[in-house]
C-alpha positions in Angstrom: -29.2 -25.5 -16.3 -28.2 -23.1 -14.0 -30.8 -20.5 -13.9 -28.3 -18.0 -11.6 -26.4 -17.4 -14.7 -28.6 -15.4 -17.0 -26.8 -14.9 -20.6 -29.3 -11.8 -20.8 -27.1 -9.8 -18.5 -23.8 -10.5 -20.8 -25.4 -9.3 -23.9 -26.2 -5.6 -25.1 -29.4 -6.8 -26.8 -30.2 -8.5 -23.2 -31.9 -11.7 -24.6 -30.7 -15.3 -23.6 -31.5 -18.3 -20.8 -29.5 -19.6 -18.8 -26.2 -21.2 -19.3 -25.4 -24.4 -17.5 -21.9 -23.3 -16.8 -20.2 -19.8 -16.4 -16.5 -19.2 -16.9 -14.5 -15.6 -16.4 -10.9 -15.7 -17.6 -8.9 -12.4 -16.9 -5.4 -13.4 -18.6 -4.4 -15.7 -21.7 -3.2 -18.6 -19.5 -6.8 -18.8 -17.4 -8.6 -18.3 -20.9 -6.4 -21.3 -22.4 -7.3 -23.7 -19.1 -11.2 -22.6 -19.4 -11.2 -23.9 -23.1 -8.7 -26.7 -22.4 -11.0 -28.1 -19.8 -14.4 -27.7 -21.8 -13.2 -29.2 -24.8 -11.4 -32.2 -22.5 -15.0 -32.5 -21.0 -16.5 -32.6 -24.0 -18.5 -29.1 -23.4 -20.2 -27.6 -26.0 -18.0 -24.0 -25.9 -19.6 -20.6 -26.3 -16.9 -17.5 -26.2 -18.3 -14.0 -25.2 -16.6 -10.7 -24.8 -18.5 -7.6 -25.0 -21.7 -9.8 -25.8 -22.4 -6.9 -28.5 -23.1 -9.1 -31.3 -25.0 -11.9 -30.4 -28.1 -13.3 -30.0 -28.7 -16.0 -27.8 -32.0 -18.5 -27.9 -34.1 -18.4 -24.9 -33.5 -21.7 -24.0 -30.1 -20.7 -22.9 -26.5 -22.4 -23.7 -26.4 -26.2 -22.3 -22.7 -26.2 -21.8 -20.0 -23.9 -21.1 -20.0 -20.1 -22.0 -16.8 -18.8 -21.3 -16.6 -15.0 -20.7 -13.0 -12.9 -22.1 -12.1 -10.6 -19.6 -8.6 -10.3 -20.3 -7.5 -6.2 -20.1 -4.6 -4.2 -21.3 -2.5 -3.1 -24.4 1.5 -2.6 -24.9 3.0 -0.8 -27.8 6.0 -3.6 -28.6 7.9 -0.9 -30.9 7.4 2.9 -31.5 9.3 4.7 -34.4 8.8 7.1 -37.2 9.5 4.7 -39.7 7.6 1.9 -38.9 4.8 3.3 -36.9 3.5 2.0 -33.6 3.4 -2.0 -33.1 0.0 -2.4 -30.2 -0.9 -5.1 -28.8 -4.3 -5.5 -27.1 -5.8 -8.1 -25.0 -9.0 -10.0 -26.4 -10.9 -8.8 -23.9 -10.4 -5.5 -23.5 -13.1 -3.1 -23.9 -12.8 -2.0 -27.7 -13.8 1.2 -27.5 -11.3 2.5 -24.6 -8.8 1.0 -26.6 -9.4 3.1 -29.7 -9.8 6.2 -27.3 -5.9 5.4 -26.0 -4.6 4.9 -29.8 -6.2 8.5 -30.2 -4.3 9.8 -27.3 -1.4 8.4 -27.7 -1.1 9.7 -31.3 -1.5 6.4 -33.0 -3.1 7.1 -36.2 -5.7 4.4 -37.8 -8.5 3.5 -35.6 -10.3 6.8 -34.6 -13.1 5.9 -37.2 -14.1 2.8 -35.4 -14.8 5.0 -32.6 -18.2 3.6 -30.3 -18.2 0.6 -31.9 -18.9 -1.8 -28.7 -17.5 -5.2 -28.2 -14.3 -6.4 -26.8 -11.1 -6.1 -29.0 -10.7 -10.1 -29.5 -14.1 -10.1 -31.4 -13.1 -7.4 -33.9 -11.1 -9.0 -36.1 -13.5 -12.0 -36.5 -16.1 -9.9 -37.8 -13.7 -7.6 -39.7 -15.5 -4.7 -37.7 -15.7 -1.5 -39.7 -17.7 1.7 -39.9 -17.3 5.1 -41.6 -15.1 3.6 -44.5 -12.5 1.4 -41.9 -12.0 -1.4 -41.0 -9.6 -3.3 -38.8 -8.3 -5.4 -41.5 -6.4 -2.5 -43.1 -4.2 -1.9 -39.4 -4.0 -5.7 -38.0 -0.8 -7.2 -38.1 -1.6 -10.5 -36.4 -3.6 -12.3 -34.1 -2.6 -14.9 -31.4 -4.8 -17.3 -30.8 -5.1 -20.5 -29.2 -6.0 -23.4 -31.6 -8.6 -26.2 -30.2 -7.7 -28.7 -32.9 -4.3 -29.0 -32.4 -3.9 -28.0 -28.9 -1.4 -25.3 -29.6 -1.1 -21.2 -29.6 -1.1 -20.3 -33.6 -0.8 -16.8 -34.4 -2.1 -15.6 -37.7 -0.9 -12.6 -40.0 -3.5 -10.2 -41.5 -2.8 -12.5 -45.1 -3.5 -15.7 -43.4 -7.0 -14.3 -42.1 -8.4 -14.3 -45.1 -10.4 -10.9 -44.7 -13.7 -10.0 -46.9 -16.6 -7.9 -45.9 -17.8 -8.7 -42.5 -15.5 -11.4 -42.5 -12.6 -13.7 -42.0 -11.0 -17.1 -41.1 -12.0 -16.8 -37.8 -15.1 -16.5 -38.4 -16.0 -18.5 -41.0 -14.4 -21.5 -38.7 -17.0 -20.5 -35.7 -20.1 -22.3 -35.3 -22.7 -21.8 -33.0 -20.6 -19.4 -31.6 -18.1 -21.4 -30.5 -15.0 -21.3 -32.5 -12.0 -23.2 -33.8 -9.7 -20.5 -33.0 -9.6 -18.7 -29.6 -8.4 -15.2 -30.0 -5.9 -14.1 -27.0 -4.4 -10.8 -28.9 -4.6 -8.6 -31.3 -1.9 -6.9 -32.7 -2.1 -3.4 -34.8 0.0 -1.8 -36.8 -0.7 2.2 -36.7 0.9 5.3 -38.0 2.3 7.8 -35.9 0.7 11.1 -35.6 -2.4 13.4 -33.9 -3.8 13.0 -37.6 -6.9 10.5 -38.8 -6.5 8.4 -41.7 -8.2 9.7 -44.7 -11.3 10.2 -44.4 -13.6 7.7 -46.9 -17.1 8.3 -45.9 -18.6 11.2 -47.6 -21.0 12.2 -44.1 -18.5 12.1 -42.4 -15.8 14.0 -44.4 -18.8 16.8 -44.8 -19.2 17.0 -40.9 -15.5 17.5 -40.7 -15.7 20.2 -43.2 -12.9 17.8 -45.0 -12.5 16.3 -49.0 -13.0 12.8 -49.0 -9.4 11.4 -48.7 -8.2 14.0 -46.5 -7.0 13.9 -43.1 -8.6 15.3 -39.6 -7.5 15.5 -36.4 -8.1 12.5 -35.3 -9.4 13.7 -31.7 -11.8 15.9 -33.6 -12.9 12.7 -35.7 -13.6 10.6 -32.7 -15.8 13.0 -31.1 -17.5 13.4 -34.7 -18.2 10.1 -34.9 -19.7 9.6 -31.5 -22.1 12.2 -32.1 -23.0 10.4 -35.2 -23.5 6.6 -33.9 -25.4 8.3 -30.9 -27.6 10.0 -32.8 -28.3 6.8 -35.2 -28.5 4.5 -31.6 -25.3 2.8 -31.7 -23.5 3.8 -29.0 -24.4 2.1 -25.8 -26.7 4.6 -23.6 -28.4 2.7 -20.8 -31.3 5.6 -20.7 -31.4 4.7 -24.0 -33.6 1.8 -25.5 -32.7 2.4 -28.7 -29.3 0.9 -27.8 -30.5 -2.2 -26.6 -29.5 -4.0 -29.8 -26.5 -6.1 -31.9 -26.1 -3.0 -33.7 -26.6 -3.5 -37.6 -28.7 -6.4 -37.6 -28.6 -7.3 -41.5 -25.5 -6.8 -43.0 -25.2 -4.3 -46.6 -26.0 -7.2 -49.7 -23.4 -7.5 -52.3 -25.2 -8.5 -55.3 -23.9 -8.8 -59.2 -24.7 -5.3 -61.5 -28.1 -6.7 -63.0 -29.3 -7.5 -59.7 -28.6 -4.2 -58.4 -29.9 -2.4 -62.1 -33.3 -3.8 -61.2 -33.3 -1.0 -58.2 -34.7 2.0 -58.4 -31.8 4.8 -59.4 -32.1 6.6 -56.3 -31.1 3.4 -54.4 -27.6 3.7 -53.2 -25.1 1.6 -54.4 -21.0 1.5 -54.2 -18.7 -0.8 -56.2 -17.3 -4.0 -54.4 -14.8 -5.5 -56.6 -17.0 -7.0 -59.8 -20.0 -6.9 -57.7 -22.3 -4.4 -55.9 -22.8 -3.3 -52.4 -26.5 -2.2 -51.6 -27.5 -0.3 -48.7 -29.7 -2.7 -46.1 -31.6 0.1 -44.5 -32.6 1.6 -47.8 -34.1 -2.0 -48.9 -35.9 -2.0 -45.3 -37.3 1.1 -45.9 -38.7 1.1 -49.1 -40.2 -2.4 -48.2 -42.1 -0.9 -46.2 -40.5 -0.9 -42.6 -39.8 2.4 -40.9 -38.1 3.5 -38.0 -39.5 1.9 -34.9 -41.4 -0.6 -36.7 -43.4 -3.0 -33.9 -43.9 -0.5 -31.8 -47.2 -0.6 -32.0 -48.3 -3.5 -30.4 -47.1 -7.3 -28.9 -45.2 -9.1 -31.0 -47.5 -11.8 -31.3 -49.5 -9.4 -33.1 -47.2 -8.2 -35.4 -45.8 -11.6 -36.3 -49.1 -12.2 -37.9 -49.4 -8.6 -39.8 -48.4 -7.8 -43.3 -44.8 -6.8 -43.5 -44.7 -3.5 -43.1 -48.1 -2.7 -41.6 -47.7 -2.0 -37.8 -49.0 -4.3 -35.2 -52.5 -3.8 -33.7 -52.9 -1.8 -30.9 -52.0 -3.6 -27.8 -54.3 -3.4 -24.4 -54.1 -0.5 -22.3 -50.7 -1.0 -20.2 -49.2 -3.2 -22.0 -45.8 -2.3 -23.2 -44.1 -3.3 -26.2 -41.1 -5.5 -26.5 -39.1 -5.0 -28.9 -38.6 -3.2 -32.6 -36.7 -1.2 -35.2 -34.8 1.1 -33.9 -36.7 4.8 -33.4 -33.2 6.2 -34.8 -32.1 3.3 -37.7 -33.9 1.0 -39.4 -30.8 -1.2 -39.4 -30.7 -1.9 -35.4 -33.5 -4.5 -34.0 -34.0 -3.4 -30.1 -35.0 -4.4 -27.0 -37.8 -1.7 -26.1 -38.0 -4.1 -21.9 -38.7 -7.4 -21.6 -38.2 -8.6 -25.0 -37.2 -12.7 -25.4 -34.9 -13.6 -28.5 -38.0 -14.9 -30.5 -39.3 -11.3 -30.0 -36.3 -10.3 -32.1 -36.0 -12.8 -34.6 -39.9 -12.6 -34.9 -38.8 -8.8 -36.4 -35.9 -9.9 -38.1 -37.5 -12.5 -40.0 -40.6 -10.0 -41.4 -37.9 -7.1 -42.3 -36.4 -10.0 -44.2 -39.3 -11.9 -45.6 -40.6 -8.0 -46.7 -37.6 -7.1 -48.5 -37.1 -10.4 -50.5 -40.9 -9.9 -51.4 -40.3 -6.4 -52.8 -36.6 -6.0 -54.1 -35.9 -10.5 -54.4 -32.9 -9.8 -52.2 -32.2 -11.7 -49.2 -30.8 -10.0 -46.0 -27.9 -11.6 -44.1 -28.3 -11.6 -40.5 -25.1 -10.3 -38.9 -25.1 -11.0 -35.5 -24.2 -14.6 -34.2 -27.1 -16.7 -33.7 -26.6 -18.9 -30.6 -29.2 -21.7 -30.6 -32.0 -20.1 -32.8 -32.1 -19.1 -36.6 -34.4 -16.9 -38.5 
């Protein structure tokens, strides 16, 4: 392995060993060869863009981990009718693109505002926050297809979106997936105002009903202030954003599991199922904010879930933890190893399935480990 190449430094929660061979592709054709000349190697293939939602073992990747660096966007058609046709490169950084669709008056995206990550990786996940997603504005994606050796670009049908999900994703494993995204393409609406508004914090700190419209530069800076006060944008003097973000993604469950919760647990209907809220669940089984800071980890991995770790000796720091700001986020206090992590994420889960029978769903990539 090729201890120069640390996959620490590619990832926001900074976890990861080495990988035996590093790749950086800056346009589609360089990011086809890359993946061309793994898979002709027989390389196990690991794809990063923003490196926001993964976690990667400590042992490092033993193959090829090919980082998406591709930049830049082009409106392909601009009317009144139809809206504005964007395309965006895989790797460009996803919040700068959302902040040109805002000033360029393309209408959709402004809620998604922070989210970090490259572009490519958004519609794998089905990214969303503050009642969007990109599934309701992607037209297509362009990928490049490892089976069959061929570019195949998807429409929004063919991708097969649910909840934190798609096609894409669903065909990754390990991180390293059937379908190479090269571009995404948006459909957006023209104008300087948001989409309606569909999360209720958000429409009160806009002073707007719930399914109204804001001004969409107005709504981005809202929404900012929001993730940066819950952790989630990036902040270097931060430690709080040293993390994958959401960790566990919100359970959908049928109606008598979710009757079995207390009333004041919140709920929201998902088709004939319900969603639950994951932070709530940590919570109330016991797991506050900043949960493991108390000690070492090896301390805490032998506690009760829920009941901090033992005081550590004098000088020594802690690792890693809940967030101080969100339950939802597992950090990276300095120094932390991705066993540090998972050692958190698997009490938070172990606690909740104790008290509520529910079992969380890690959302982050796992690259080499498991919980």
């Amino acid at each position: 392995m090729n201890a120069q190449t640390s996959l620490s430094s590619l990832t926001t929660l900074e976890v990861g060993g080495p990988a035996r061979n590093y790749v950086v592709a800056t346009t589609e054709a360089e990011i086809i060869a890359a993946v061309k000349a793994a898979d002709a190697g027989g390389e196990p293939l690991l794809i990063i863009g923003g490196g926001s939602n993964l976690v990667i073992s400590d042992e490092g990747f033993d193959g090829t981990v090919l980082k998406i660096a591709s930049r830049g966007f082009v409106a392909n058609s601009e009317d009144s009718c139809g809206g504005a046709s964007v395309v965006v490169q895989a790797g460009h950084d996803w919040d700068d693109f959302v902040h040109q669709t805002v000033l360029h008056a393309w209408s959709g995206l402004e809620a998604l505002s922070g989210v970090p990550g490259s572009a490519g990786a958004t519609p794998v996940q089905n990214v969303g926050a503050y009642g969007c997603e990109v599934a309701q504005t992607i037209a297509a994606v362009r990928t490049w297809d490892r089976e069959k050796n061929a570019v195949h670009t998807f429409t929004n049908y063919e991708l097969n979106f649910g909840y934190r999900d798609s096609l894409l994703k669903q065909t990754t494993v390990n991180g390293s997936p059937r379908y190479v995204v090269l571009t995404v393409e948006f459909q957006l609406l023209l104008g300087r105002m948001s989409a309606p508004v569909k999360y209720a914090e958000l429409a009160r700190r806009l002073d707007v009903e719930v399914g109204k419209r804001a001004n969409s530069l107005e709504l981005r800076r809202t929404v900012l202030a929001l993730r940066a006060s819950k952790g989630m944008v990036l902040d270097p003097a931060d430690r709080d954003t040293f993390s994958t973000g959401s960790f566990f993604t919100n359970p959908i469950v049928p109606a008598e599991v979710a009757a079995t919760l207390p009333e004041t647990a919140p709920r929201w209907p998902a088709g004939d199922l319900v969603k639950l809220s994951a932070a709530w669940l940590i919570e109330h089984a016991g797991f506050s904010k900043g949960w493991g800071l108390a000690g070492e980890l090896s301390a805490a991995t032998s506690g009760a879930a829920g009941t901090a770790a033992a005081q550590p000796d004098a000088g020594t720091p802690p690792r890693a933890s809940l967030s101080t700001k969100h339950t939802l986020a597992i950090t990276n206090r300095g120094g932390a190893q991705a066993e540090d992590i998972l050692a958190i994420a698997r009490q938070v889960r172990s606690g909740v399935e104790r008290q509520f029978g529910i079992t969380l769903v890690p959302e982050p990539v796992l690259v080499g480990c498991s919980l």
